[in-house]
MARDO-779474 format. One line per 3 residues: number of its first residue (from 1); their letters; for each residue x, y, z of C-alpha. Coordinates in nm, 3 decimals. Layout:
residues N
NUM) a) X/Y/Z ~ ...
end
This chain:
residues 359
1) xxx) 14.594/0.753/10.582 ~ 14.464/0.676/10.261 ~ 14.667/0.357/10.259
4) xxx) 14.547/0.223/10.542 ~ 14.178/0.281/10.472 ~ 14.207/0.095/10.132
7) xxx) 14.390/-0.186/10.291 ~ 14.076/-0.172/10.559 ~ 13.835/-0.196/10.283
10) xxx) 14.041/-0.445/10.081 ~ 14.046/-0.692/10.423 ~ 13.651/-0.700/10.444
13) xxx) 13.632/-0.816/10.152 ~ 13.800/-1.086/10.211 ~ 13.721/-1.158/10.545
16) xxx) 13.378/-1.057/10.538 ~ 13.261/-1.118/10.169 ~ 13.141/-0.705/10.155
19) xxx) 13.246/-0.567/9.797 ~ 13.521/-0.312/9.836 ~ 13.353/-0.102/9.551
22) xxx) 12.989/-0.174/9.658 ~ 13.104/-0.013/10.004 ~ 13.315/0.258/9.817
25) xxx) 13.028/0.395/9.648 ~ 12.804/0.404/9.972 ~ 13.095/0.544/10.134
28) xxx) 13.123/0.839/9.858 ~ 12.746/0.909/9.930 ~ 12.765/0.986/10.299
31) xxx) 13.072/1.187/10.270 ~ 12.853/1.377/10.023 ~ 12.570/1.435/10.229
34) xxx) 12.806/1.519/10.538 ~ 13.015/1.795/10.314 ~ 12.740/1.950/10.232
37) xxx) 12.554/1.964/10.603 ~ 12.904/2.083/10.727 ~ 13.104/2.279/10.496
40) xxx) 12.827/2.379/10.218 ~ 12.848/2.363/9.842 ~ 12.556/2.245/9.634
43) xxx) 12.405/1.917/9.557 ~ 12.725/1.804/9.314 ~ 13.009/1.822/9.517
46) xxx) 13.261/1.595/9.450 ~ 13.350/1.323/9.605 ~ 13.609/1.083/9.422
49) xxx) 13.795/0.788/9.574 ~ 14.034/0.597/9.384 ~ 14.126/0.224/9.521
52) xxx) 14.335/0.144/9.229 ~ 14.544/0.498/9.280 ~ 14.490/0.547/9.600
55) xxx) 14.330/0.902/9.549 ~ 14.080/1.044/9.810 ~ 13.935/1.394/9.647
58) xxx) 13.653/1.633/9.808 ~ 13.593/1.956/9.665 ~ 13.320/2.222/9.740
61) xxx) 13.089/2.311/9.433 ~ 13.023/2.673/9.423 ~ 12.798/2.943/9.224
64) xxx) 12.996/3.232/9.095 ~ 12.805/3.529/9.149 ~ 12.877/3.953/9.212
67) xxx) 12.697/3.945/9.532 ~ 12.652/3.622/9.808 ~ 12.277/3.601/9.907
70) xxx) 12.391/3.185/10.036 ~ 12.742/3.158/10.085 ~ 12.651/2.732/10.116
73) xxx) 12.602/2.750/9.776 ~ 12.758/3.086/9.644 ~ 13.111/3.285/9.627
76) xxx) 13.192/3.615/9.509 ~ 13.369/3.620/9.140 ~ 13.663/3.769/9.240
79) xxx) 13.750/3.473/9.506 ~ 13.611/3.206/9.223 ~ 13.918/3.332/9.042
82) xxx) 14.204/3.136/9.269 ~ 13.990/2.828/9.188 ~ 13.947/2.898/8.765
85) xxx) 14.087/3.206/8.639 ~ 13.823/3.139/8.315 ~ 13.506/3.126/8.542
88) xxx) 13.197/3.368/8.421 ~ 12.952/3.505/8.644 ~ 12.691/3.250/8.711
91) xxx) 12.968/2.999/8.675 ~ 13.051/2.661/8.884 ~ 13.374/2.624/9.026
94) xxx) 13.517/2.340/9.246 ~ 13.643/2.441/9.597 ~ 13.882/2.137/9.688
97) xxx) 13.924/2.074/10.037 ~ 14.266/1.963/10.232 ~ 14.235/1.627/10.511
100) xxx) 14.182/1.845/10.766 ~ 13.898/1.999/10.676 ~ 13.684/1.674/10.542
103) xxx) 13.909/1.437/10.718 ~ 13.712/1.351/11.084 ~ 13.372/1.423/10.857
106) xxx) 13.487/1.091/10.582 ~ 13.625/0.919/10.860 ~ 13.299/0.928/11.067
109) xxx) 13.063/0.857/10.720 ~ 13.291/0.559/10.636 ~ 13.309/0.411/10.992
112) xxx) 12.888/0.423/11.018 ~ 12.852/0.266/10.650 ~ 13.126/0.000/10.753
115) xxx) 12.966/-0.107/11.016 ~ 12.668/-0.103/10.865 ~ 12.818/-0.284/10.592
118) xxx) 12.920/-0.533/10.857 ~ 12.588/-0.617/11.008 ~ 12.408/-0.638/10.683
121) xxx) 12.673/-0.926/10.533 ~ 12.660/-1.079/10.835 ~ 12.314/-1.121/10.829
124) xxx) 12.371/-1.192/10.462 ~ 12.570/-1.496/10.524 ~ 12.353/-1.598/10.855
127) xxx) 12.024/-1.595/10.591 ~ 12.264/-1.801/10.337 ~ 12.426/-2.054/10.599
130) xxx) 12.030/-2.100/10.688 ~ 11.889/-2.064/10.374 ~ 12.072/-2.392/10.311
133) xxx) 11.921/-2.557/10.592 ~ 11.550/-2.507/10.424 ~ 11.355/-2.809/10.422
136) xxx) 11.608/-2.993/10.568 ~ 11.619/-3.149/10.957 ~ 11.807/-3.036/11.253
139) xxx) 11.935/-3.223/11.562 ~ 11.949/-2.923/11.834 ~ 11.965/-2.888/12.215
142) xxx) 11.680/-2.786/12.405 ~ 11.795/-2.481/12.607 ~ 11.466/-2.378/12.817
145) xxx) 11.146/-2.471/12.848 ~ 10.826/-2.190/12.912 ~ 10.643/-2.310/13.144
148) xxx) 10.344/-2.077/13.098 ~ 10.340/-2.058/12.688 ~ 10.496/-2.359/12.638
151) xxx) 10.732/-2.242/12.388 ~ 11.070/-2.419/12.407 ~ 11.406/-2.236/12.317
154) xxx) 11.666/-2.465/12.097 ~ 12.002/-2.363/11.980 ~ 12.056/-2.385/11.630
157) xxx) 12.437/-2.225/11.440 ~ 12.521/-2.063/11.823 ~ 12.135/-1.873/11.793
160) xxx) 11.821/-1.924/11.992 ~ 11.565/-2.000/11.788 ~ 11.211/-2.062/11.926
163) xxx) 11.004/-2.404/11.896 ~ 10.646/-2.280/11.923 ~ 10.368/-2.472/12.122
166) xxx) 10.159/-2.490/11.825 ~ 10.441/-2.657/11.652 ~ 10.548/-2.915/11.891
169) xxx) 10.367/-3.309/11.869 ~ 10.053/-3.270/12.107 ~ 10.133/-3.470/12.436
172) xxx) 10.529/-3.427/12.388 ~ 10.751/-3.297/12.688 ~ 11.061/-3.153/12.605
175) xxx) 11.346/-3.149/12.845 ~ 11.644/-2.867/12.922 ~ 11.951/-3.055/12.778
178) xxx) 11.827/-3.308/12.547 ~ 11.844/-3.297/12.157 ~ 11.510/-3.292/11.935
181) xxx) 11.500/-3.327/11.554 ~ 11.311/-3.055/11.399 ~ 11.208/-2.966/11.017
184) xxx) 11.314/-2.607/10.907 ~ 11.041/-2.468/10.755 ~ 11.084/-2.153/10.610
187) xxx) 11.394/-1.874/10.664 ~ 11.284/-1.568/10.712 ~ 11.459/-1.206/10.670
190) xxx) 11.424/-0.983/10.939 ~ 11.521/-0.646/11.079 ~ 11.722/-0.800/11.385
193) xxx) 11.870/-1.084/11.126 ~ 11.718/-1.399/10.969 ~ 11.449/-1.579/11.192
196) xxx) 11.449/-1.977/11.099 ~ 11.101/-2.132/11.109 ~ 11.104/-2.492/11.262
199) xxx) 10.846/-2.754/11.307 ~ 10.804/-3.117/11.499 ~ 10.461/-3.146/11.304
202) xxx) 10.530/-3.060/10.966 ~ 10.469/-3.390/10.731 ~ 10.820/-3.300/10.602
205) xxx) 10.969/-3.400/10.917 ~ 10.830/-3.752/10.864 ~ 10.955/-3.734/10.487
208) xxx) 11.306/-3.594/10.600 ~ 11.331/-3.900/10.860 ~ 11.237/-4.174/10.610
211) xxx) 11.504/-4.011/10.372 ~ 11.742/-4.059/10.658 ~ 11.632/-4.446/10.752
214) xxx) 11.573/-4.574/10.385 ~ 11.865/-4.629/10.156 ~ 11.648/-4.723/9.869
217) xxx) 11.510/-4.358/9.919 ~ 11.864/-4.185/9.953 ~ 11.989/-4.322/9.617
220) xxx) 11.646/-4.267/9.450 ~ 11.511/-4.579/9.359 ~ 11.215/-4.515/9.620
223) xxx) 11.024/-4.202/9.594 ~ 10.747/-4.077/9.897 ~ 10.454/-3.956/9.665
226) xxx) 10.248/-3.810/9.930 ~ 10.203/-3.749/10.327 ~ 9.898/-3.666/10.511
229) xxx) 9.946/-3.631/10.922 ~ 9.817/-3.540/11.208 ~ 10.120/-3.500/11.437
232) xxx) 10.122/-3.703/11.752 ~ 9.832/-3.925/11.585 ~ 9.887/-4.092/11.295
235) xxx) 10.074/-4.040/10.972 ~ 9.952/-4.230/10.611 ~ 10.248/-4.184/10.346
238) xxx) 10.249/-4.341/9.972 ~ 10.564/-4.466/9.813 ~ 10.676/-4.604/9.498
241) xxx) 10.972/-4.736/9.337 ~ 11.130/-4.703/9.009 ~ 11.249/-5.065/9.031
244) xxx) 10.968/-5.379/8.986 ~ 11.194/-5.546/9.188 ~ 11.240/-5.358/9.481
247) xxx) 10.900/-5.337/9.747 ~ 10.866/-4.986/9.837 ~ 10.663/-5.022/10.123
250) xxx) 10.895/-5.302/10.228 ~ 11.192/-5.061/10.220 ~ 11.075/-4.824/10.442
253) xxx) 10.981/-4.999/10.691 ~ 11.275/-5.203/10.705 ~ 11.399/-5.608/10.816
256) xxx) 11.153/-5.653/11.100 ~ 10.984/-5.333/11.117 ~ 11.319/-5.142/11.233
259) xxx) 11.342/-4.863/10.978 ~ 10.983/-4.732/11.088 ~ 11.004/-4.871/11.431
262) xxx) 11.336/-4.586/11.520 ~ 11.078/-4.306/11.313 ~ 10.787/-4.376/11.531
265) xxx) 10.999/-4.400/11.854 ~ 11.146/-4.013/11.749 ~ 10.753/-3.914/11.719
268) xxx) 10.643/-4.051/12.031 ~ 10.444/-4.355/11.935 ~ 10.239/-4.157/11.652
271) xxx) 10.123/-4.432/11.386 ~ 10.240/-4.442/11.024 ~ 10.069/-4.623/10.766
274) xxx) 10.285/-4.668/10.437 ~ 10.107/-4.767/10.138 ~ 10.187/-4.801/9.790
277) xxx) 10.120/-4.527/9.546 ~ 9.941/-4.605/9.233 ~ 9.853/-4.374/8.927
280) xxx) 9.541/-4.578/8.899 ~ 9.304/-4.379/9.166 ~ 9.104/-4.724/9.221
283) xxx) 9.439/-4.880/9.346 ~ 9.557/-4.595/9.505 ~ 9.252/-4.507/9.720
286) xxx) 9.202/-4.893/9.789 ~ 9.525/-4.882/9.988 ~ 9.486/-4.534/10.108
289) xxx) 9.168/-4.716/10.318 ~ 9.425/-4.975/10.490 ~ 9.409/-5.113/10.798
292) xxx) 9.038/-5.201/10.593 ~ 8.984/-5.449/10.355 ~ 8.827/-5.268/10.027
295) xxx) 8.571/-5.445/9.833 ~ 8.536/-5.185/9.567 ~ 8.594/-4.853/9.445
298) xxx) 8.359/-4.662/9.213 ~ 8.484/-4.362/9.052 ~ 8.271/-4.045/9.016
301) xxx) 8.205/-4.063/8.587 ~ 8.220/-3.678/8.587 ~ 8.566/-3.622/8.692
304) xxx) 8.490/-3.458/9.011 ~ 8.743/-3.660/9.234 ~ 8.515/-3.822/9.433
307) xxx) 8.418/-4.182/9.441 ~ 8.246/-4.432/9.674 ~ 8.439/-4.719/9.871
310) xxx) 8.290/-5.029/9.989 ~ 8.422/-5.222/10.269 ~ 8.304/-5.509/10.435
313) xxx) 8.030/-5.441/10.731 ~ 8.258/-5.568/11.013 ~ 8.524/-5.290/10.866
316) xxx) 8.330/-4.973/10.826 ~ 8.444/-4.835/11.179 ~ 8.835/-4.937/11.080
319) xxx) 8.790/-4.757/10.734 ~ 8.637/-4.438/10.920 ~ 8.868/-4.478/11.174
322) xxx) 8.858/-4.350/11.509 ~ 8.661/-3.977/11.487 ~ 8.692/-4.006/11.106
325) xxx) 9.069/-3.992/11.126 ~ 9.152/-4.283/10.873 ~ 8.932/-4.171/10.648
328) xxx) 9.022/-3.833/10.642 ~ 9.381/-3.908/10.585 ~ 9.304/-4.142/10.293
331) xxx) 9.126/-3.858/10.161 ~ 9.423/-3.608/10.220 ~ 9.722/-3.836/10.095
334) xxx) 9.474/-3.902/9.755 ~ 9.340/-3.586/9.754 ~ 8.997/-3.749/9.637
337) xxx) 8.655/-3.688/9.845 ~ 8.566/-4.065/9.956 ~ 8.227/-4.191/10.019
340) xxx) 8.282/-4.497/10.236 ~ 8.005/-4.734/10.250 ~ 7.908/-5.045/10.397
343) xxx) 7.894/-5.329/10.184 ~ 7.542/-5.412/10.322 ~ 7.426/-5.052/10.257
346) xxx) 7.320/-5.034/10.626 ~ 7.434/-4.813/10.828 ~ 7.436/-4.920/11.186
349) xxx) 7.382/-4.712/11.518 ~ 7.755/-4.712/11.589 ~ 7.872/-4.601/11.256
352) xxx) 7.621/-4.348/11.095 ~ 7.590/-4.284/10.715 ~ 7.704/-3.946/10.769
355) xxx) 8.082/-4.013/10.917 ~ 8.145/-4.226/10.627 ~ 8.207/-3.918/10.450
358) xx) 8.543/-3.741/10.458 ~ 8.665/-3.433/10.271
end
């Protein structure tokens, strides 16, 4: 028997990655706590198991005494004598115990902690396999839809794993049976296994998908800076490259517009702006503005991060952008607080001193 349960615990090891002795000890302490709810003894009885010698040992610890007020915990002297003809009154002596009396008790401890050992290193490796898809994108089937929440289920490594509403591009039907390209998020652990956290508005799916389209990006020559989006919308991301000679804005979007043409057509028709990325915050913001011309930028002298742009009259509305949306971006991908002003310094009905201003 005792070859066969080493041989058990030597084959999920393997198989399952659970440490033999890790198991062995947890093992040891439920046979412990099960001798001592079924046969007695004290709080030190002894439980000893051997892989290397294949020895399995229970014994009872008992209290040597004249008289038995707790026979759990106590034996008379005269029967502590078969165990240790040396024991004194007030002595411990050890009380082993044959198969068949702790036999069906170990076997039922060690089956509950194996399973148990089972489900927690198969969550293990679940949390692992999708630890390693963190911040990473997934292609995965669509399996149903909610038609009252909205929530769509995908299948991701053979699990259903939930697409909230709140995370899916605003407009956007999803259909049973077609793939969709999400951005894991987070992993998280849980009681009923790992829960994977995905997103279709996350900037990092934008990032993710330029990695995938842009060569230049891949073997790190271009680096994306910074993303500001608003999913479904519009999305403003800076680049730069490490090599004068290679156009980093020109990269990603490709010969003829194709690299950011198949990223747009994957997010529905939302808008991306790339612009180049510039250390100098004059340059940077100037392009952070675009579709607008910029006439000037004037940095805030006491460091604050905040600065006034002028654009030409005829462009205030494109540098606000519709509802303040391409100036707020600007502001977001910079993270400076932009005062956008007319070059005029009249503010007209349609485009009110106040909206110029984006946070």
């Amino acid at each position: 028997m005792n070859t066969e349960f080493f041989e058990a615990l030597s084959l999920l090891e393997k198989e399952k990655g659970i440490s033999r002795d890790a198991l062995i000890e947890k093992i040891k302490g439920a046979i412990a706590i099960a001798i001592k709810r079924d046969v007695g003894g004290t709080d030190e009885n002894v439980v000893e198991i051997d892989p290397d010698s294949g020895r399995f040992y229970v014994a009872v610890r008992k209290n040597a005494v004249k008289e038995v007020e707790d026979p759990d915990t106590e034996i008379l002297l005269q029967d502590a004598y078969q165990y240790d003809s040396s024991v004194q009154e007030g002595g411990q002596i050890e009380i082993p115990l044959e198969t068949k009396d702790f036999g069906r008790i170990a076997a039922q401890a060690a089956k509950h902690v194996i399973r148990q050992g089972i489900r927690e290193a198969e969550r293990g490796q679940l949390l692992q396999k999708y630890e390693d898809k963190k911040f990473e994108i997934i292609s995965a089937p669509v399996l149903k839809v909610d038609p009252v929440k909205g929530n769509v289920t995908l299948e991701i490594e053979k699990s259903e794993t939930i697409l909230p509403k709140s995370e899916q591009i605003a407009g956007e039907v999803l259909r049973e049976g077609e793939r969709v390209m999400v951005y894991v998020v987070d992993v998280v652990a849980a009681e009923k296994g790992p829960r994977i956290m995905i997103s279709r508005t996350h900037p990092g799916l934008v990032k993710r998908l330029f990695e995938m389209q842009t060569p230049e990006i891949k073997d790190g020559t271009v680096e994306i800076k910074a993303i500001a989006r608003e999913a479904g919308s519009r999305t403003k991301m800076a680049v730069w490259s490490r090599d004068e000679d290679v156009d980093a804005v020109g990269a990603c979007i490709g010969p003829k517009g194709s690299r950011v043409s198949a990223i747009v057509e994957e997010l529905g028709g939302e808008k991306i702006d790339v612009v180049k990325y510039s250390d100098d915050p004059q340059q940077f913001i100037t392009a952070a503005l675009s579709p607008a011309d910029v006439i000037s930028v004037e940095v805030d002298p006491e460091g604050a991060k905040s600065c006034k742009a002028t654009v030409p009259d005829h462009q205030l509305s494109l540098a606000i952008g519709n509802k303040g949306q391409n100036a707020r971006l600007a502001a977001r991908l910079t993270g400076w607080k932009i005062d956008i002003r007319p070059e005029s310094g009249f503010y007209g009905e349609d485009d009110p001193k106040a909206d110029s201003k984006e946070n």
